[in-house]
C-alpha positions as CSV (number, residue, x, y, z in Angstrom):
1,X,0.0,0.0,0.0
2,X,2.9,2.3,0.4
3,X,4.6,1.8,-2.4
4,X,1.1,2.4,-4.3
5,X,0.6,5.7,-2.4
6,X,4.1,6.9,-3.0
7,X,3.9,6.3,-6.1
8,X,0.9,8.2,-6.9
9,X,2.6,11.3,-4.9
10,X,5.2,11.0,-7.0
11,X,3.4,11.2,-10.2
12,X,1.4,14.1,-8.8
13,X,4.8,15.8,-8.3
14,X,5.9,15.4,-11.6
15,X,2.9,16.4,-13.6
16,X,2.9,19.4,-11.4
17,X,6.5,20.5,-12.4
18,X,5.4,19.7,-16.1
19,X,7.2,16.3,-16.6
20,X,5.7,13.3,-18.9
21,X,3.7,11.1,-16.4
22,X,6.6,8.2,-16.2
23,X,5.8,4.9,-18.1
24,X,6.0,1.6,-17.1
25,X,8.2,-0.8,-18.3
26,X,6.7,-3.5,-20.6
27,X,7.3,-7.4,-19.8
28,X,8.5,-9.2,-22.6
29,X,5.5,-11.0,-22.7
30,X,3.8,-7.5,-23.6
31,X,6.4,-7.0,-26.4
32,X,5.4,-10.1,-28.0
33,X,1.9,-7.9,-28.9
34,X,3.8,-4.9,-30.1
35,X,3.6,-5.0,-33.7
36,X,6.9,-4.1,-34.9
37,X,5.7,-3.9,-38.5
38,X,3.2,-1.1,-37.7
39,X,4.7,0.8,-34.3
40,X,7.6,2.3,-34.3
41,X,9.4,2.3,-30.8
42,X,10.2,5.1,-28.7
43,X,13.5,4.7,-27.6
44,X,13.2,5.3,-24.2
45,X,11.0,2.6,-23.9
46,X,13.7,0.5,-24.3
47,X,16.9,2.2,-22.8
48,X,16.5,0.6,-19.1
49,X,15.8,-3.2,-20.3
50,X,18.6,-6.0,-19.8
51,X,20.8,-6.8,-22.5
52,X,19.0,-10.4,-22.5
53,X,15.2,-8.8,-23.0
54,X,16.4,-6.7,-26.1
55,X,17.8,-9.5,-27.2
56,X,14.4,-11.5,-26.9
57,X,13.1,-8.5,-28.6
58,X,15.7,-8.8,-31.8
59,X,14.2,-11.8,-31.6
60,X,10.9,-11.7,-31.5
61,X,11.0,-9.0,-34.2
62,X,12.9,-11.2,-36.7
63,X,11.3,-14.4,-35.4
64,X,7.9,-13.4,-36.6
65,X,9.1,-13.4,-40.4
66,X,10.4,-17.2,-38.7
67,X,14.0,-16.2,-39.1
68,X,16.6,-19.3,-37.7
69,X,19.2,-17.7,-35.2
70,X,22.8,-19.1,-34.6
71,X,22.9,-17.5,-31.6
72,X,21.8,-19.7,-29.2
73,X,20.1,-17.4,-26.6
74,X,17.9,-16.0,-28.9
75,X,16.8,-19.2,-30.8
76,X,16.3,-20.7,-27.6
77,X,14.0,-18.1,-26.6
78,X,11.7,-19.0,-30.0
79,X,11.8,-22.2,-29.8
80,X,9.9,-21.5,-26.3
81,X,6.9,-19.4,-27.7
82,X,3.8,-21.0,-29.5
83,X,3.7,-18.0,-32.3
84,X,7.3,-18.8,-33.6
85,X,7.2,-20.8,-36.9
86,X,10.7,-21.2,-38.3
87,X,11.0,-20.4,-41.9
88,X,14.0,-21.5,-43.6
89,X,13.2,-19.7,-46.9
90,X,13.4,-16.6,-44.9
91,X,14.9,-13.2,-46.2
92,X,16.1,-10.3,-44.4
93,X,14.6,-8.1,-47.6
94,X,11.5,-9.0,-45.8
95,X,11.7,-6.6,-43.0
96,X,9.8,-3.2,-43.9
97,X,11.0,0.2,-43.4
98,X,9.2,0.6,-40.0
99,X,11.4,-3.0,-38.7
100,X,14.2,-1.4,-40.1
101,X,14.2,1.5,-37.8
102,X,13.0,-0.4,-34.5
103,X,16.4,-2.6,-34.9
104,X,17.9,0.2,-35.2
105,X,16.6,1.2,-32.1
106,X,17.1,-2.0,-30.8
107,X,20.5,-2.1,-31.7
108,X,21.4,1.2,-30.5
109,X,20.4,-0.1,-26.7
110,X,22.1,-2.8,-26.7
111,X,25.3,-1.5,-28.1
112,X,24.7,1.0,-24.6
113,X,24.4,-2.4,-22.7
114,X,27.6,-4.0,-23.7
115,X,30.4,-4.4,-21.9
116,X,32.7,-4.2,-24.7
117,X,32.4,-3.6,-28.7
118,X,31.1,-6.1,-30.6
119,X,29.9,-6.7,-34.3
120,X,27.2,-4.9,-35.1
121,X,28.0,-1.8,-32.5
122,X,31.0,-0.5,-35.6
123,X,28.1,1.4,-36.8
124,X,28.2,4.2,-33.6
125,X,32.4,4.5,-34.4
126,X,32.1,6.0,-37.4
127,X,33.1,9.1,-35.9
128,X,34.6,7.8,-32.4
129,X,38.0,6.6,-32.4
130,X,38.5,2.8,-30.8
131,X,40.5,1.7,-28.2
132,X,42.0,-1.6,-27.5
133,X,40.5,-1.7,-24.1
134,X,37.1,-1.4,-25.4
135,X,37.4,-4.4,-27.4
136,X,38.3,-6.5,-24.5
137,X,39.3,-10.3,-25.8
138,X,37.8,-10.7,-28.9
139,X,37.9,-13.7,-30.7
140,X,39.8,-13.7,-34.6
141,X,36.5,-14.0,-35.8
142,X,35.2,-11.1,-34.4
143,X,37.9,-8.8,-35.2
144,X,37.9,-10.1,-39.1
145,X,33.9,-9.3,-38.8
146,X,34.3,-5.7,-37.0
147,X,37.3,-5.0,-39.8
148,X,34.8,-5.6,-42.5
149,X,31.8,-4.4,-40.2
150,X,33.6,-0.8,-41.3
151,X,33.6,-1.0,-44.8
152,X,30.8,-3.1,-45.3
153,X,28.7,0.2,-43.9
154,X,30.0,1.9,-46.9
155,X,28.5,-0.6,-48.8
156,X,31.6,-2.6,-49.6
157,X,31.0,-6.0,-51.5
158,X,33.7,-9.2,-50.3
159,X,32.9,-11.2,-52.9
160,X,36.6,-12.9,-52.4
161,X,35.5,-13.9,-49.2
162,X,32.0,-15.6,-49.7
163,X,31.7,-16.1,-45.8
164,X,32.2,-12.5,-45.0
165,X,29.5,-11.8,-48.0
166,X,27.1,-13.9,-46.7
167,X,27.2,-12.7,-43.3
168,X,27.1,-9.5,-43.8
169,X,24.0,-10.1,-47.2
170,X,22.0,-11.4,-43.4
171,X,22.5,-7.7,-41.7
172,X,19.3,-5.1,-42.0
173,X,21.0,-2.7,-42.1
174,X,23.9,-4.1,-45.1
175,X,23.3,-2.1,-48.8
176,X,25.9,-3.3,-51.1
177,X,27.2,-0.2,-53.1
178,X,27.1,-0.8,-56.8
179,X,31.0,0.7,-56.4
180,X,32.8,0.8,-53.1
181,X,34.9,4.3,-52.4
182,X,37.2,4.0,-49.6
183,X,37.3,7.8,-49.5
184,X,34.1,7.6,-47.6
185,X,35.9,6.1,-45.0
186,X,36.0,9.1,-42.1
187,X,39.2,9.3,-40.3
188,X,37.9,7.6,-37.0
189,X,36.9,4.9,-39.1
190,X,40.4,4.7,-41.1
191,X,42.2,5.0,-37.7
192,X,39.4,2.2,-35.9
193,X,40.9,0.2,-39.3
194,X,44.4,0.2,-38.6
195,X,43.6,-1.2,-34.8
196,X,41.0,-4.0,-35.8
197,X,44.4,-4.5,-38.5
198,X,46.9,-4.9,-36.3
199,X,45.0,-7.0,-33.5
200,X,44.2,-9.5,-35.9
201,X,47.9,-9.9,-36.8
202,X,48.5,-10.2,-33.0
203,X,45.7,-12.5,-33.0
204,X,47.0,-15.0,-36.0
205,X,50.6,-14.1,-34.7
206,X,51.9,-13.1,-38.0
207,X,54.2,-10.2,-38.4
208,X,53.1,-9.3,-42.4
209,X,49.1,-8.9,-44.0
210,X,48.4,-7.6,-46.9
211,X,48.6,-3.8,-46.6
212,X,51.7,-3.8,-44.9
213,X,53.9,-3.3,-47.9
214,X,53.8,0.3,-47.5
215,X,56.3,-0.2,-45.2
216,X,59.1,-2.2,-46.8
217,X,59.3,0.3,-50.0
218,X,62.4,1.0,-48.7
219,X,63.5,-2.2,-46.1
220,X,63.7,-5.8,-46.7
221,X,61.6,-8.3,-45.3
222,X,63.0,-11.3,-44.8
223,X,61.2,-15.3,-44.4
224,X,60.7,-14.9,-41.3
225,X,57.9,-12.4,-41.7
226,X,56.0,-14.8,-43.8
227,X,55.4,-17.1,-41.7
228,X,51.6,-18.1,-41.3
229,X,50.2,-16.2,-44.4
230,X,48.2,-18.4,-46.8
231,X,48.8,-18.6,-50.7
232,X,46.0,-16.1,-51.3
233,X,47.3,-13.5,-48.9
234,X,50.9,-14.6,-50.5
235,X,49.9,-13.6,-53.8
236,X,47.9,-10.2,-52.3
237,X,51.5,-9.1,-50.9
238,X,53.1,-9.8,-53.9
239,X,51.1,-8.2,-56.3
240,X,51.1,-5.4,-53.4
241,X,54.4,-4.2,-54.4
242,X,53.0,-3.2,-57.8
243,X,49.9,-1.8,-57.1
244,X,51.9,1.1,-53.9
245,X,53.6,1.6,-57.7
246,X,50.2,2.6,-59.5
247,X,50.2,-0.5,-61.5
248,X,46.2,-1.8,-63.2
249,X,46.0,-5.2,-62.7
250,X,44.2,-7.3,-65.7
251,X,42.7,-9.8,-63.6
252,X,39.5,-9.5,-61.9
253,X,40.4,-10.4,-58.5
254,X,43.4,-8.3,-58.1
255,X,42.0,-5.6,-59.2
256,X,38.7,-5.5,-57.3
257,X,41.0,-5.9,-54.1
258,X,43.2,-3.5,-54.9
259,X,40.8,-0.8,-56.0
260,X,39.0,-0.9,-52.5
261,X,42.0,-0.1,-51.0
262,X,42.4,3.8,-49.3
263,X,45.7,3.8,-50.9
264,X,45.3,2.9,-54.4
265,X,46.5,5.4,-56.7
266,X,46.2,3.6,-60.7
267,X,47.8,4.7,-63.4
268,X,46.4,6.2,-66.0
269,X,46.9,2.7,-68.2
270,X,48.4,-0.7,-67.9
271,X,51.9,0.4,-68.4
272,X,54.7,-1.8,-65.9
273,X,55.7,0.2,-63.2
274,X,59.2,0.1,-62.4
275,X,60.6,-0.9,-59.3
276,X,63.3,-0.7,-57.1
277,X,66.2,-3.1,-56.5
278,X,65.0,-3.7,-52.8
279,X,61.0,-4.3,-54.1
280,X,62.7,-6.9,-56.5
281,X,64.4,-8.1,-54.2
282,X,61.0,-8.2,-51.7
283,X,58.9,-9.5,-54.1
284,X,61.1,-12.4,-55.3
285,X,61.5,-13.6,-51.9
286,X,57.7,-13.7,-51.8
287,X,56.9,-15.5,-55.2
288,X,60.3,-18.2,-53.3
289,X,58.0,-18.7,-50.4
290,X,54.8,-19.2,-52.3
291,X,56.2,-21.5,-54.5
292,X,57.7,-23.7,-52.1
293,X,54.3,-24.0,-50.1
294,X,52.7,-24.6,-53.2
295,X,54.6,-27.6,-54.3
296,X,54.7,-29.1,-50.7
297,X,51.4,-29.1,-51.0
298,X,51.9,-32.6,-52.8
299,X,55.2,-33.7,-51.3
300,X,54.9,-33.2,-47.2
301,X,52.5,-33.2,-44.9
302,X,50.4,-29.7,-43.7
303,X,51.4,-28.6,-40.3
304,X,48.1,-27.6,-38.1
305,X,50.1,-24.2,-37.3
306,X,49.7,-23.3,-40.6
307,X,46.3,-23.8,-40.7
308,X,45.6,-22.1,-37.1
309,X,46.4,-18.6,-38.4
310,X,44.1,-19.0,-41.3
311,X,40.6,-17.9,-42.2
312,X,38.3,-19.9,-43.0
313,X,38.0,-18.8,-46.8
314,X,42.0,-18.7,-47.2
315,X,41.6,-22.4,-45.9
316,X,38.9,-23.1,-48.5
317,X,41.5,-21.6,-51.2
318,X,44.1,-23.4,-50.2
319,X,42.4,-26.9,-50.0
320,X,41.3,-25.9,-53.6
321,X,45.3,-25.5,-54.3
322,X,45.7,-29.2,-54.1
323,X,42.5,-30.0,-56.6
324,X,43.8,-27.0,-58.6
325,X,47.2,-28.6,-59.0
326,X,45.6,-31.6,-60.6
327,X,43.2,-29.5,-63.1
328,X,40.2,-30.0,-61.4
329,X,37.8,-27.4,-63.3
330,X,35.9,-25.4,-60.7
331,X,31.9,-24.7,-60.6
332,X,32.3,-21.8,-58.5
333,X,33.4,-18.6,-60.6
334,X,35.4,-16.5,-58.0
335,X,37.3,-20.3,-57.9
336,X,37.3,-20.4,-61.5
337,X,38.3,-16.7,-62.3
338,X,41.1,-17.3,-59.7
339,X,43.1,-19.9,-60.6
340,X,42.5,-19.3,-64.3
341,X,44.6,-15.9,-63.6
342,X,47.7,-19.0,-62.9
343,X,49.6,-19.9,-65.6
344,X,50.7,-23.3,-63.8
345,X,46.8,-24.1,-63.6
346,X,45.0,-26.2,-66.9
347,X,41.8,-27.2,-66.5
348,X,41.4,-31.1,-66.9
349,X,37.7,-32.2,-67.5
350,X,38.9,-35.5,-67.0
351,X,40.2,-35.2,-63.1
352,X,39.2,-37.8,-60.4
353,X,39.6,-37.3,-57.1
354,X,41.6,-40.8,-57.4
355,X,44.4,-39.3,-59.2
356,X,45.6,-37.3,-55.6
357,X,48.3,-38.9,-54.1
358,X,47.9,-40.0,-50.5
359,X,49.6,-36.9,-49.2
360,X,47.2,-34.7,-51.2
361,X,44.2,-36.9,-49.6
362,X,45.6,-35.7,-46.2
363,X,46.2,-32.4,-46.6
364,X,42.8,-31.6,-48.3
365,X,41.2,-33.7,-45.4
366,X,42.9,-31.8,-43.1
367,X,42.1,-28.9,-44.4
368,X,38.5,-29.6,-44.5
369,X,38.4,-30.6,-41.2
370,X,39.9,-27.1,-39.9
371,X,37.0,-25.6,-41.9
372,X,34.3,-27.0,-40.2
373,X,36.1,-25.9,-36.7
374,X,36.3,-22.3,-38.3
375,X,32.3,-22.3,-39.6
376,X,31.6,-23.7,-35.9
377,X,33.8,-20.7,-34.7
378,X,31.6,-18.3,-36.7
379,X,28.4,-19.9,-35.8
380,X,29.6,-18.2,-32.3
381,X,29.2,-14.7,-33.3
382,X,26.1,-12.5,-32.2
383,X,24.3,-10.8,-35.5
């Protein structure tokens, strides 16, 4: 009784000073009747809940289109109410204008609630600078994500990294620019780049990525520094040494990467840009190294440490190395337009996977194996 009566005298108070009569919070039970479709939220409606209820509301906003969650907490929570009907045809271009907006509402409280950055929350950098400290321990998934996260808000397209495309093709908010400028890139964001950049390599625990090369214009590197990359990322350095020159790169791939770089600076045709004696000297001790993990790939057994500093695409790519080798002609086109841009590779209509030799068996199964741990690893992180 008094908590009812001071209650009362407390709304009394604040209508006589001229304040909005305070609102009570909703249960989530009372959010499952909102209709997200139709009603926009008021943000303060939803400023005070726990980090679990706006999750439960992500979920019940998506869940009535019957949209399947990875993350656990949230599918959980469906499973659990009798409206839910899980729809595996589901689209996120089914959400309307007025859904689009209440995630964004949504997504703005939790981002408030967490105790650290988190995909998803790279959207309220874009004119903050990031700290290291904020990130906490993220996992090298989540830091590969939030370094996309970034560009992909500019409407970036990572069509060499179908994982990446996919996840980010599932985001509400994701609108894939028909061309990506990196000149839209404000400076928070290029300087929140360079961190997410360099934790990852701490991450992996590799000392060069593609990017770096900016730096050895005028220094060696040496084999040491290699250590870790994949083929892909191999090939990415290499060619790196051309395009900090201004060199146009014929094939599709290595141009599309390069062109979304900050840097890039083509020139004006296809002419060879000349190079130093030290970025000779860089880049043959590159195309060395790729070579020789490229013919092992057929003579000695993979190492797990390679694999462990990998992503999950740059695995995919390099278990397709070992079928390349043989001629296998790829479905896929990114596959196709890739190791057509070899000049070792010729297709063979003809390959079996019979003709691998027991050491290619291994390797691609090992491979393949270290790619289900990775999707499982994805599978982990929040949308």
């Amino acid at each position: 009784m008094n908590f009812a009566w001071n209650r009362f005298w407390l709304l009394v108070v604040a209508l006589s000073l001229g304040a909005a009569p305070l609102r009570a919070a909703r249960s989530v039970a009372e959010w499952e009747k909102f209709d997200f479709a139709r009603q926009r939220l008021a943000s303060d409606e939803i400023r005070d809940l726990p980090l679990g209820d706006l999750k439960k509301l992500r979920g019940i906003l998506f869940g009535r289109h019957g949209r399947i969650f990875d993350e656990k907490f949230i599918q959980d929570y469906l499973n659990t109410r009798p409206w839910y009907r899980r729809d595996a045809r589901y689209r996120v271009e089914q959400l309307n204008a007025v859904e689009r907006a209440n995630m964004d509402a949504i997504k703005e409280a939790e981002w408030r609630r967490h105790s650290r950055i988190v995909p998803g929350d790279l959207k309220f950098y874009r004119n903050k600078i990031l700290t290291k400290a904020q990130l906490g321990q993220p996992s090298l998934a989540e830091v590969r994500i939030m370094r996309a996260e970034i560009e992909a808000i500019h409407g970036k397209r990572f069509d060499d990294e179908p994982w990446l495309q996919s996840f980010f093709d599932e985001r509400y908010w994701y609108h894939p620019a028909p061309r990506y400028n990196p000149a839209a890139l404000s400076a928070a964001e290029r300087q929140n780049l360079a961190l997410l950049m360099a934790l990852e390599k701490q991450l992996r625990r590799v000392q060069l990525a593609p990017g770096d090369m900016g730096r050895f214009q005028n220094q060696p590197i040496d084999a040491a520094m290699l250590r870790g990359l994949g083929l892909y990322e191999l090939r990415l350095l290499r060619n790196e040494i051309y395009a900090r020159r201004g060199r146009r790169f014929r094939t599709d791939w290595i141009q599309s990467y390069f062109g979304a770089q900050p840097w890039f600076k083509p020139l004006p045709d296809f002419r060879e840009p000349l190079l130093s004696p030290l970025e000779k000297q860089n880049r043959d001790l590159i195309v060395q190294y790729e070579n020789r993990i490229h013919e092992n790939l057929g003579r000695e057994a993979i190492k797990p440490k390679l694999l462990q500093s990998l992503f999950l695409e740059d695995a995919r790519k390099l278990r397709n190395e070992i079928y390349a080798r043989r001629g296998r002609a790829f479905k896929d086109p990114w596959l196709r337009g890739y190791f057509g841009s070899f000049d070792w590779y010729k297709a063979n209509p003809r390959f079996r996977e019979s003709q691998l030799s027991a050491i290619e068996r291994r390797n691609a199964k090992l491979i393949f194996d270290y790619e289900k741990q990775a999707v499982s690893l994805l599978n982990q992180v929040a949308a």
